[in-house]
DSSP file (Angstrom, degrees, kcal/mol; ACC not computed):
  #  RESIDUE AA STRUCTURE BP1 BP2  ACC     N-H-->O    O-->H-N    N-H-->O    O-->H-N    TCO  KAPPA ALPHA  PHI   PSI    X-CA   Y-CA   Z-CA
    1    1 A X              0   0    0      0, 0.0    44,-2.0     0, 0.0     2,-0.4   0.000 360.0 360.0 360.0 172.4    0.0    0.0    0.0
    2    2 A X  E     +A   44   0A   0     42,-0.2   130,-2.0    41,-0.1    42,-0.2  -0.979 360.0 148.1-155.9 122.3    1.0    3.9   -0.5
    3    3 A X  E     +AB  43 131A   0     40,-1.7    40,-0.7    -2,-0.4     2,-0.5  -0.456   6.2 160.2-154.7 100.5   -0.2    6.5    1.6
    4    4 A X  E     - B   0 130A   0    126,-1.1   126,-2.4    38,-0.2     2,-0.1  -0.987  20.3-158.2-135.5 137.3    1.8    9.6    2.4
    5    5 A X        -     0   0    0     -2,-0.5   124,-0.2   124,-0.2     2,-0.1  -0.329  11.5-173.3 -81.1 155.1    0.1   12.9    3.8
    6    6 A X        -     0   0    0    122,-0.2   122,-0.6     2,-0.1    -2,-0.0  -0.758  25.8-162.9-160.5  97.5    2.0   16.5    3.3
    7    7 A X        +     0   0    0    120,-0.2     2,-0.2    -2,-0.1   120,-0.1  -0.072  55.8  12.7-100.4  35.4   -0.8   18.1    5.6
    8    8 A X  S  > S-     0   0    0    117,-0.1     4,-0.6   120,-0.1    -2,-0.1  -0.755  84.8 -91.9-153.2-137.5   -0.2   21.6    4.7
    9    9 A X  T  4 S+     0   0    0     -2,-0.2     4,-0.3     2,-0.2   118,-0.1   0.248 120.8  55.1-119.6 -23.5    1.5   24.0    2.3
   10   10 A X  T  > S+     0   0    0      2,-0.1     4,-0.6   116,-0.1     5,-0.3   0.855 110.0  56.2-105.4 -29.1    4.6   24.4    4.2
   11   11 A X  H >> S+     0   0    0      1,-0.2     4,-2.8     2,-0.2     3,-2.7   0.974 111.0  35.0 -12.2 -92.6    4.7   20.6    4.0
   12   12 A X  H 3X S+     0   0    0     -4,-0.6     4,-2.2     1,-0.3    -1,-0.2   0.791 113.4  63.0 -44.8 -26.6    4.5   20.0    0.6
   13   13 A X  H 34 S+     0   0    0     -3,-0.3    -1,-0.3    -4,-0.3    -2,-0.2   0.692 112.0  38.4 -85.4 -13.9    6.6   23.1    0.0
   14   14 A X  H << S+     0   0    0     -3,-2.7    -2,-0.2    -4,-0.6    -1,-0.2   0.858 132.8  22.2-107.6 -44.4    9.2   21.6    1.8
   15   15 A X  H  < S+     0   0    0     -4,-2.8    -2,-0.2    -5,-0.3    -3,-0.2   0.437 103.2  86.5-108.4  23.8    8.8   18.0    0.6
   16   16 A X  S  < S-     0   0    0     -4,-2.2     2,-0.3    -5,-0.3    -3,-0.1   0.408  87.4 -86.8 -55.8-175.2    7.1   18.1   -2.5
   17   17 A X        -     0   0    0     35,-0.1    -1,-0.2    40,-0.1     3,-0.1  -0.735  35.0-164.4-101.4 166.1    7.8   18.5   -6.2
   18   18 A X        -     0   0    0      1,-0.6     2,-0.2    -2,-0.3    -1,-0.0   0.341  62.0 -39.2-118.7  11.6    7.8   22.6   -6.9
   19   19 A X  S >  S-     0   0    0      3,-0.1    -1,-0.6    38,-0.0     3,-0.6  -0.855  93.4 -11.6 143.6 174.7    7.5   22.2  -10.9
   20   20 A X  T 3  S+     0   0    0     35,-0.3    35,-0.2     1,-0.2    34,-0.2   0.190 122.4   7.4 -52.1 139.8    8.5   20.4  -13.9
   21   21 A X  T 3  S+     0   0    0     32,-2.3     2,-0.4    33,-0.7    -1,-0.2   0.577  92.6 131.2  84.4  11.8   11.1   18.1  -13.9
   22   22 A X  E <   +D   53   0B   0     -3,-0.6    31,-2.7    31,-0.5    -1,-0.3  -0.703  31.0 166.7 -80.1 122.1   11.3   18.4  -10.1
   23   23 A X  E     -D   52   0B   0     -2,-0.4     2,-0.3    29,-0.3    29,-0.2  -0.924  12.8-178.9-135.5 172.7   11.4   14.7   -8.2
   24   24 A X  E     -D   51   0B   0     27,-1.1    27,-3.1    -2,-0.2     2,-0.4  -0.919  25.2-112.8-165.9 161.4   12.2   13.0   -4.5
   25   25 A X  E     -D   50   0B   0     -2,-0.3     2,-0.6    25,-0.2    25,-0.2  -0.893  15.0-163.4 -87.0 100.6   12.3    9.9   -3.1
   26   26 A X  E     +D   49   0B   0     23,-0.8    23,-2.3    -2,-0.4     7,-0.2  -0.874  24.7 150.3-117.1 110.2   10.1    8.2   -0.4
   27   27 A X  B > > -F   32   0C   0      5,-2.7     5,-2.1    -2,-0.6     3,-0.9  -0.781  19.0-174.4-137.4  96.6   11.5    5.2    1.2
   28   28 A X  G > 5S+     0   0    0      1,-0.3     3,-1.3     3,-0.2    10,-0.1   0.779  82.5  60.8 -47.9 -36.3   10.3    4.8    4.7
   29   29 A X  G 3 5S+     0   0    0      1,-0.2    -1,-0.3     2,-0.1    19,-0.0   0.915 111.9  43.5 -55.3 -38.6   12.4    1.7    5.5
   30   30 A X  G < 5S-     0   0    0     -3,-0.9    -1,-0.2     2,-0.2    -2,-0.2   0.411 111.5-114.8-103.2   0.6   15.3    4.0    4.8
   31   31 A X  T < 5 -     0   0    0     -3,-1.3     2,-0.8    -4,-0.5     5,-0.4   0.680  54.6-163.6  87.5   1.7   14.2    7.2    6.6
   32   32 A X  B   < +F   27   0C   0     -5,-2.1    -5,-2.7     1,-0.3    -1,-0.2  -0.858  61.7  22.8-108.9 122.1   14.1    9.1    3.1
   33   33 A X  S >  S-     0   0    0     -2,-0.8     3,-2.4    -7,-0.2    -1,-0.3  -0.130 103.3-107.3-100.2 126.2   14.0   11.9    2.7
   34   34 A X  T 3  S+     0   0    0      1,-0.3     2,-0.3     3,-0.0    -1,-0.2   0.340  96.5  12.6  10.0 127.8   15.7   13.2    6.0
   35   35 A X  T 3  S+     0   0    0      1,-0.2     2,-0.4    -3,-0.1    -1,-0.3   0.222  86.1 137.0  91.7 -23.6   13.7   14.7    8.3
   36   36 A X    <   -     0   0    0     -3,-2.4     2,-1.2    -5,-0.4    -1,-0.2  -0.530  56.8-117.8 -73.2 155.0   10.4   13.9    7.0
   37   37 A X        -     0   0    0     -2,-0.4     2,-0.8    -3,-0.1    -1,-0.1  -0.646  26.8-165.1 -92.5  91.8    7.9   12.9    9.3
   38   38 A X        -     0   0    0     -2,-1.2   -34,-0.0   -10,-0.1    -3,-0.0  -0.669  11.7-148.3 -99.7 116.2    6.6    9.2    8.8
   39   39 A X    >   -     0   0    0     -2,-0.8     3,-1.2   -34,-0.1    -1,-0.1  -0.048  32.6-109.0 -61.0 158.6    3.2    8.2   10.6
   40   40 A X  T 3  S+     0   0    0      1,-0.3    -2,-0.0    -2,-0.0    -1,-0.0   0.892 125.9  47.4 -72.1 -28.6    2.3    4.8   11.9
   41   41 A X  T 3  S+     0   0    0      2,-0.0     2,-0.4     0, 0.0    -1,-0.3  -0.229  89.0 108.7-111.1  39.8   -0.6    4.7    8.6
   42   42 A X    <   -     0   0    0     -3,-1.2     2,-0.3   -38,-0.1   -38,-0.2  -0.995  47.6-178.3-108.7 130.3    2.5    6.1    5.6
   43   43 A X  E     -A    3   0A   0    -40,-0.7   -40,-1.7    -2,-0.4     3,-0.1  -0.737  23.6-149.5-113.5 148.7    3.2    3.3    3.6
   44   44 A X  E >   -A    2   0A   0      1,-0.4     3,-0.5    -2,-0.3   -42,-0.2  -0.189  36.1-121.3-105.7  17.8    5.9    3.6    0.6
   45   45 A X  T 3   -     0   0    0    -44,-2.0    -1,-0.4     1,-0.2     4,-0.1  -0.398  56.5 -50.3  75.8-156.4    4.5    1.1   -1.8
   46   46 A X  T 3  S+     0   0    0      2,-0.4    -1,-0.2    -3,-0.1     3,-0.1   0.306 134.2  10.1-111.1  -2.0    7.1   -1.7   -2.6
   47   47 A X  S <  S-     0   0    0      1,-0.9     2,-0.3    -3,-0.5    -2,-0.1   0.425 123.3 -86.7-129.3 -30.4   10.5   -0.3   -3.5
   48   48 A X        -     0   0    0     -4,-0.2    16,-1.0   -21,-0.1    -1,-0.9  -0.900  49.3 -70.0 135.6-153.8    9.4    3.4   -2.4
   49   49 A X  E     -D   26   0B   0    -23,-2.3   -23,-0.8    14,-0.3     2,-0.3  -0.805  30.4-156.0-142.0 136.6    7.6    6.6   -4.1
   50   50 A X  E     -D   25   0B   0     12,-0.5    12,-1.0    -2,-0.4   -25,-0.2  -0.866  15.7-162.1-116.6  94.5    9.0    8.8   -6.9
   51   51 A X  E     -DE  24  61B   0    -27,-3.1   -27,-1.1    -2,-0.3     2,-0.3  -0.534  12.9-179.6 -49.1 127.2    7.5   12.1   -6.9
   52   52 A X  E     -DE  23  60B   0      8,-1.4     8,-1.9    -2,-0.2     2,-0.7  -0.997  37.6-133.5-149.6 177.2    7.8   13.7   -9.4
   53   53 A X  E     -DE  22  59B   0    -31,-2.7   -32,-2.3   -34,-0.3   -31,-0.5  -0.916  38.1-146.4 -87.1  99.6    6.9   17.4  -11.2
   54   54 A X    >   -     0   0    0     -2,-0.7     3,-0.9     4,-0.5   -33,-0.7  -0.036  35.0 -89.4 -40.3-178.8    5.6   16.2  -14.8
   55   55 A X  T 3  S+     0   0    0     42,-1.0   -35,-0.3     1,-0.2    43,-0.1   0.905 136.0  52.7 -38.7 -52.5    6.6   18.9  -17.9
   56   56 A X  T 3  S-     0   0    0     41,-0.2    -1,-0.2     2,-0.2   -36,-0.1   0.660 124.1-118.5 -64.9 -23.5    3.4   20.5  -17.0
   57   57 A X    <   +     0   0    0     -3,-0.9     2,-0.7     1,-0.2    -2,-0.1   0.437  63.3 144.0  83.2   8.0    4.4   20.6  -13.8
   58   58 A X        -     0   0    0     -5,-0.1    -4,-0.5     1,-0.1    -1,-0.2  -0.809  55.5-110.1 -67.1  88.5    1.8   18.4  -12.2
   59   59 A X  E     +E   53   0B   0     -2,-0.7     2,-0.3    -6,-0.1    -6,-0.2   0.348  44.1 165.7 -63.4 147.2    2.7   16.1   -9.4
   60   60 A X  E     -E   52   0B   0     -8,-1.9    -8,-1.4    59,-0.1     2,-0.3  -0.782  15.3-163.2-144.2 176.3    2.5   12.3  -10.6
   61   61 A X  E     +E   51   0B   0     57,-0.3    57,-2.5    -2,-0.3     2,-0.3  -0.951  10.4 173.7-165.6 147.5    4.0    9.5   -8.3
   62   62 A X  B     -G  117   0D   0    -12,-1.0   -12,-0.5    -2,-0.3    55,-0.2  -0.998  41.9 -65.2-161.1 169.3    5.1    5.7   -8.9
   63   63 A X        -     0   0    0     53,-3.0   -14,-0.3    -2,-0.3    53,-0.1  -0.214  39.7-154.3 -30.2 123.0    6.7    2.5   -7.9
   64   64 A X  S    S+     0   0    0    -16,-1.0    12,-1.0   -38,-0.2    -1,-0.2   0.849  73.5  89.5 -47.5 -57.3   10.6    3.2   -7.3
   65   65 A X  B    S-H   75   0E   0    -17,-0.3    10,-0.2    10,-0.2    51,-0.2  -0.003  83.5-125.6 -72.6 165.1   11.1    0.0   -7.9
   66   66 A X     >> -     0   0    0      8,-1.7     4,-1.3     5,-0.4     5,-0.5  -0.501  12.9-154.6 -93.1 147.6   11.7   -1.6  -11.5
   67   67 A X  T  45S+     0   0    0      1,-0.1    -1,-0.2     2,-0.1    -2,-0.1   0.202  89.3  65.6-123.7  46.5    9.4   -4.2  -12.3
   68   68 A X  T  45S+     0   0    0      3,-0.1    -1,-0.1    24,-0.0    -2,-0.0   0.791 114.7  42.6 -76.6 -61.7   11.5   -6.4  -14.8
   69   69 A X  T  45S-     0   0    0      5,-0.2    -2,-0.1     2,-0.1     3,-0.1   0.790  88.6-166.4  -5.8 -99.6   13.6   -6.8  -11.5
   70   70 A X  T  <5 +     0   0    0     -4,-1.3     2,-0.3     1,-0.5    -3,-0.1   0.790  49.2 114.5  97.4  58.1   10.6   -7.3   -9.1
   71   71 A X    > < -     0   0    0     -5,-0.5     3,-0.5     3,-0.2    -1,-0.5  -0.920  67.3-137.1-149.0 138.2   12.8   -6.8   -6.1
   72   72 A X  T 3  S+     0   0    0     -2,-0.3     3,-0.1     1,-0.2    -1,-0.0   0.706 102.8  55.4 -64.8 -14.4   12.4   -3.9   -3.7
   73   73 A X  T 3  S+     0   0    0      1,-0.2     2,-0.8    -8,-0.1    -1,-0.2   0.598  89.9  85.9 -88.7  -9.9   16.0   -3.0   -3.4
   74   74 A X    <   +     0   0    0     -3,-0.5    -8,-1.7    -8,-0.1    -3,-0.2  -0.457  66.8 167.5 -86.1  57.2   16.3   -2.7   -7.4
   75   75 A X  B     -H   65   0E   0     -2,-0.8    13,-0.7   -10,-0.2     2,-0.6  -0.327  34.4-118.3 -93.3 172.9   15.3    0.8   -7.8
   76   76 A X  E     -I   87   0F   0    -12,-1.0    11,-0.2    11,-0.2    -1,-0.1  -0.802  20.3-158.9-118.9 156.4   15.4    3.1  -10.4
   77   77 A X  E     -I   86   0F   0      9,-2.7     9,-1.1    -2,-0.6     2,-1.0  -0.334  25.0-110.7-102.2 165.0   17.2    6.3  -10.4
   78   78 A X  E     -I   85   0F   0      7,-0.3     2,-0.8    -2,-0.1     7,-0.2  -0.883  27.4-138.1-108.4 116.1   16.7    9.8  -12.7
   79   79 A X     >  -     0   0    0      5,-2.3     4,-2.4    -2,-1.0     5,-0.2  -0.663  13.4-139.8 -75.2 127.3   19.7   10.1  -15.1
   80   80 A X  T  4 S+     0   0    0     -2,-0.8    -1,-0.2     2,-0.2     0, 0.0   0.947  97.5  45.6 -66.6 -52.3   20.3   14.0  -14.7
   81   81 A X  T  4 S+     0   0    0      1,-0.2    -1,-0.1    -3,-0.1    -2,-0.1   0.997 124.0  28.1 -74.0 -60.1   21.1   14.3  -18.7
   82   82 A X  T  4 S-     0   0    0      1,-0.1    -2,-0.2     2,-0.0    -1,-0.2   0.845  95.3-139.1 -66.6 -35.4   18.0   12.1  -20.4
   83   83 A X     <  +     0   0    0     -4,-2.4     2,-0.3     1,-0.3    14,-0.2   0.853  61.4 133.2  29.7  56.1   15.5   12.9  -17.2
   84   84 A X        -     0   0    0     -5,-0.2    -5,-2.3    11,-0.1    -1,-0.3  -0.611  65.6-116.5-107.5 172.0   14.7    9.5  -17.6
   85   85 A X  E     -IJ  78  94F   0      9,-1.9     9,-3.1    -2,-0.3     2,-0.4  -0.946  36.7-169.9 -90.1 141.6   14.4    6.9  -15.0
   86   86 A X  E     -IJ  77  93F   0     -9,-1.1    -9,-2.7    -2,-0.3     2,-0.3  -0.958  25.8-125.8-144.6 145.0   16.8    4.3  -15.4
   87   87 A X  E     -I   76   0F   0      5,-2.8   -11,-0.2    -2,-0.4   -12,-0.1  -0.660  10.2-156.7 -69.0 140.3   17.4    0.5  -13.8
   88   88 A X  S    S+     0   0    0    -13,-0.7    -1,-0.1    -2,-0.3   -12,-0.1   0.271  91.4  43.1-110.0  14.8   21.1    0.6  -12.6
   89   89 A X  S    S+     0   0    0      3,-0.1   -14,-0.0   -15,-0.1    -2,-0.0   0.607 135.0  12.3-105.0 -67.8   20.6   -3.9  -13.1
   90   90 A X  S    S-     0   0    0      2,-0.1    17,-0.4     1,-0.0    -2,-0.1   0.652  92.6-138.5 -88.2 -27.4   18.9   -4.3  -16.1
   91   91 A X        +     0   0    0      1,-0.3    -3,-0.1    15,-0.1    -1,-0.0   0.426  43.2 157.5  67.3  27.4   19.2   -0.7  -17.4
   92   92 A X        -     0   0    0     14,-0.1    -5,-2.8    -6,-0.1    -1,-0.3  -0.411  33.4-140.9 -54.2 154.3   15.4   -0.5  -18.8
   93   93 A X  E     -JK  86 105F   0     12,-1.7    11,-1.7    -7,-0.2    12,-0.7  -0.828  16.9-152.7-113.3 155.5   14.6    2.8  -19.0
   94   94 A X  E     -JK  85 103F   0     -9,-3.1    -9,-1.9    -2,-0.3     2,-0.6  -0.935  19.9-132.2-133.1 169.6   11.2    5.1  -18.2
   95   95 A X     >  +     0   0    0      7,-3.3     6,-1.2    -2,-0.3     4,-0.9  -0.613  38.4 155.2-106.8  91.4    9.6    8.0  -19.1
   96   96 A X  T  4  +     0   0    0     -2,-0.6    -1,-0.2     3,-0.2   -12,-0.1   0.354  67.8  49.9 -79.6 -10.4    8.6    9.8  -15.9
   97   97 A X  T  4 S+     0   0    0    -14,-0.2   -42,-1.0   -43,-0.1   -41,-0.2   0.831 129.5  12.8-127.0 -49.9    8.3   13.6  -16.7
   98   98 A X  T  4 S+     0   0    0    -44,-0.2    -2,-0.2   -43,-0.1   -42,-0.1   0.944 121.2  41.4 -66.4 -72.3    6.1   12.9  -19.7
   99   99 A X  S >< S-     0   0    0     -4,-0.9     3,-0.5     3,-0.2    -3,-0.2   0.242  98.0 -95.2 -83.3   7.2    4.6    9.8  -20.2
  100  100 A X  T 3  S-     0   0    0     -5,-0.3    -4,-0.2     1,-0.3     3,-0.1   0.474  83.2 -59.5 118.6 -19.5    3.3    8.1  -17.3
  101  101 A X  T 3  S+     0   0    0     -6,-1.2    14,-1.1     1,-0.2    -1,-0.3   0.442  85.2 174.8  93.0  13.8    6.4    5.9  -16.5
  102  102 A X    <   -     0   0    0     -3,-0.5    -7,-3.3    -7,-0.4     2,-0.3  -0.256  35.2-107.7 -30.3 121.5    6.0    4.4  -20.0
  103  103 A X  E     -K   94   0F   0     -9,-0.3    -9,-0.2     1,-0.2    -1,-0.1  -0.498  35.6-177.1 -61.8 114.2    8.8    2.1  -20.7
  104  104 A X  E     -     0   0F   0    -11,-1.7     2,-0.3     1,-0.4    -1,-0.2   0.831  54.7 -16.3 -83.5 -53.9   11.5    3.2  -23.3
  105  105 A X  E  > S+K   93   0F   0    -12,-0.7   -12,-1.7   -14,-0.0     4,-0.5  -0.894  93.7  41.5-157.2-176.2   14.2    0.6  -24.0
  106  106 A X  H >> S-     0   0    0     -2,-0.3     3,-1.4   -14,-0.2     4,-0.8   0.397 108.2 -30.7  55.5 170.3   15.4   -2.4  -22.5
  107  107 A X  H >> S+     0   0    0    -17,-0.4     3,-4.2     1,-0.2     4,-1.3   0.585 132.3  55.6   9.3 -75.6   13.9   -5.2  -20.9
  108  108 A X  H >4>S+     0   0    0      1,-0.3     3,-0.8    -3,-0.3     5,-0.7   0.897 116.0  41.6 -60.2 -38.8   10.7   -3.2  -19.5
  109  109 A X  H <<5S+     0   0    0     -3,-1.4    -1,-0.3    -4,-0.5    -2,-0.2   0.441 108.8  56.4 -93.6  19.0   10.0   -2.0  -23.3
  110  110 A X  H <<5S+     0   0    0     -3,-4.2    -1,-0.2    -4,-0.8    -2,-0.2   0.607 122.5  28.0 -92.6 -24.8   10.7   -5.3  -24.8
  111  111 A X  T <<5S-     0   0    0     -4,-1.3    -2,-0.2    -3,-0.8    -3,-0.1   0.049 110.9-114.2-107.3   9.3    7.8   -6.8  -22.3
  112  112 A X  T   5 +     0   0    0     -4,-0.4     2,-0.5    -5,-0.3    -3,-0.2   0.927  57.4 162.3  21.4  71.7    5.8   -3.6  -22.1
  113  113 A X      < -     0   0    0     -5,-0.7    -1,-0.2     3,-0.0    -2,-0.1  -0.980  12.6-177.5-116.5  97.3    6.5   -3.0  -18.2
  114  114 A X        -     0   0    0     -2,-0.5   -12,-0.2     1,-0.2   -13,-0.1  -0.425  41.1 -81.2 -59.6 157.2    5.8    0.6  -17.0
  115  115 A X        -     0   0    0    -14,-1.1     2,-0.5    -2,-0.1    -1,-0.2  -0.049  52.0-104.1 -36.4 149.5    6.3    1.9  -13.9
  116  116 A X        -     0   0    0    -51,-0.2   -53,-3.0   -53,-0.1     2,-0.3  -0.901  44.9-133.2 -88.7 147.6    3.5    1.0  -11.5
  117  117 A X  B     -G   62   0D   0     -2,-0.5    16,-0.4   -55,-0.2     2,-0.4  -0.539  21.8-173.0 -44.4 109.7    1.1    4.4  -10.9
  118  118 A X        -     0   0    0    -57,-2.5     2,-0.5    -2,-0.3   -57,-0.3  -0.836  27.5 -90.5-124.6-169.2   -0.1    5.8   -8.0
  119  119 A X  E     -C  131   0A   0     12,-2.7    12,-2.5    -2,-0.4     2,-0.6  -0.706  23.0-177.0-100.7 130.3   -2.4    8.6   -7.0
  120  120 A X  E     +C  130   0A   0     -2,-0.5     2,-0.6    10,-0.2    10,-0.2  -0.860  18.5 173.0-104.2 101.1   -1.5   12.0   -6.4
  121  121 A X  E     -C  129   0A   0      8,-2.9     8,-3.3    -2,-0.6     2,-0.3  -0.906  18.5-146.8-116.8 144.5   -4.9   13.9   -5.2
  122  122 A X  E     -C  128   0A   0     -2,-0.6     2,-0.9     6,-0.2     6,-0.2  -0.750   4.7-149.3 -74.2 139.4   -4.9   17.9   -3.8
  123  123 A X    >   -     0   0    0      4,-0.6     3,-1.5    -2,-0.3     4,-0.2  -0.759  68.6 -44.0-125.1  97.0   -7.3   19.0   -1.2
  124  124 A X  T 3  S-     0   0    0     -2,-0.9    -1,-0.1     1,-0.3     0, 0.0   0.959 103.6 -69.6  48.3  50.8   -8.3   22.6   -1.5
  125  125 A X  T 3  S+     0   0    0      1,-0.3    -1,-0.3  -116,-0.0  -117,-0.1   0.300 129.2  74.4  88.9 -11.0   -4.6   23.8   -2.2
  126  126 A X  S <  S+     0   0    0     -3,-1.5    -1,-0.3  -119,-0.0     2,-0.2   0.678  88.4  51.9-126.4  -0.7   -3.3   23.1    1.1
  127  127 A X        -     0   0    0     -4,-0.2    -4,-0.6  -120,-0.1     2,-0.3  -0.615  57.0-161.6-121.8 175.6   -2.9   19.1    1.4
  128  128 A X  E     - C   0 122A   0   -122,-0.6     2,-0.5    -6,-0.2    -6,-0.2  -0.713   6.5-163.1-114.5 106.1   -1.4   16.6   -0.7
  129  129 A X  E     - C   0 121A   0     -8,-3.3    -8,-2.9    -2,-0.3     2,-0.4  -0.852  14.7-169.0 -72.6 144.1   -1.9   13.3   -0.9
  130  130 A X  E     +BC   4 120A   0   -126,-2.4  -126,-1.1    -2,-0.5   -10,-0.2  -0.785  25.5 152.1-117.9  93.4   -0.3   10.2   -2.2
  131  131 A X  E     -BC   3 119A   0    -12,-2.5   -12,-2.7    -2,-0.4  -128,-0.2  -0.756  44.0-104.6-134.9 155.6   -2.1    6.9   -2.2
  132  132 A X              0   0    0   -130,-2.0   -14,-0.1   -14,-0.3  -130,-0.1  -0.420 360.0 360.0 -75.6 161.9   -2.2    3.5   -4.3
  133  133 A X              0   0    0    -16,-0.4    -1,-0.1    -2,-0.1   -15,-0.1   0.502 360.0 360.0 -75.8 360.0   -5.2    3.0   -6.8
């Protein structure tokens, strides 16, 4: 399951995306990222969370982990030149800031394995949530 609250504005603002091409990383096991404040009911999904700011700048969120892998410790990372997500085992690649986590090369786009999805809903500006479907 995926459930993480950012239960205001200065929340989100601090651990949020702030616009396009903006991401972080939510792994509870691991304490990440610093300093956030993880509740007994926030869950991180099964490798972790990627946030990220689509182009539009519109928060989207999915599995960290890669699921040619299908191990939580196998995540995948954003290459700073392509702003792709990339497996650092298998080296499928996704498209995070555009498409959806849509599969590009390797493995995932040989099998047509995207990212898994989860839900990013606002409430009346000032909340965020992050939850599985």
């Amino acid at each position: 399951p995926v459930q993480i609250v950012f239960t205001d504005i200065g929340m989100w603002n601090t651990y949020g995306v702030s616009g396009a091409l903006d991401y972080r990383t939510f792994i509870r096991q691991e304490n990440r990222p610093a300093g956030f404040f993880y509740t007994a009911t926030t869950y991180t999904g099964y490798g972790g969370v990627l946030l990220v700011g689509d182009v539009y700048g519109n928060p989207q969120a999915f599995d960290l982990s890669c699921p040619v892998e299908h191990q939580p410790d196998v995540r995948i990372y954003i290459d700073s030149e392509t702003h792709n997500g990339v497996c650092p085992k298998c080296g499928s690649t996704y498209d995070v800031f555009e498409n959806l986590g849509y599969p590009l090369s390797g493995p995932a786009a040989k099998h047509g394995y995207g990212l898994t999805r989860y839900n990013v809903y606002s409430g009346a500006g000032t909340t965020y949530r992050v939850i599985s479907r």
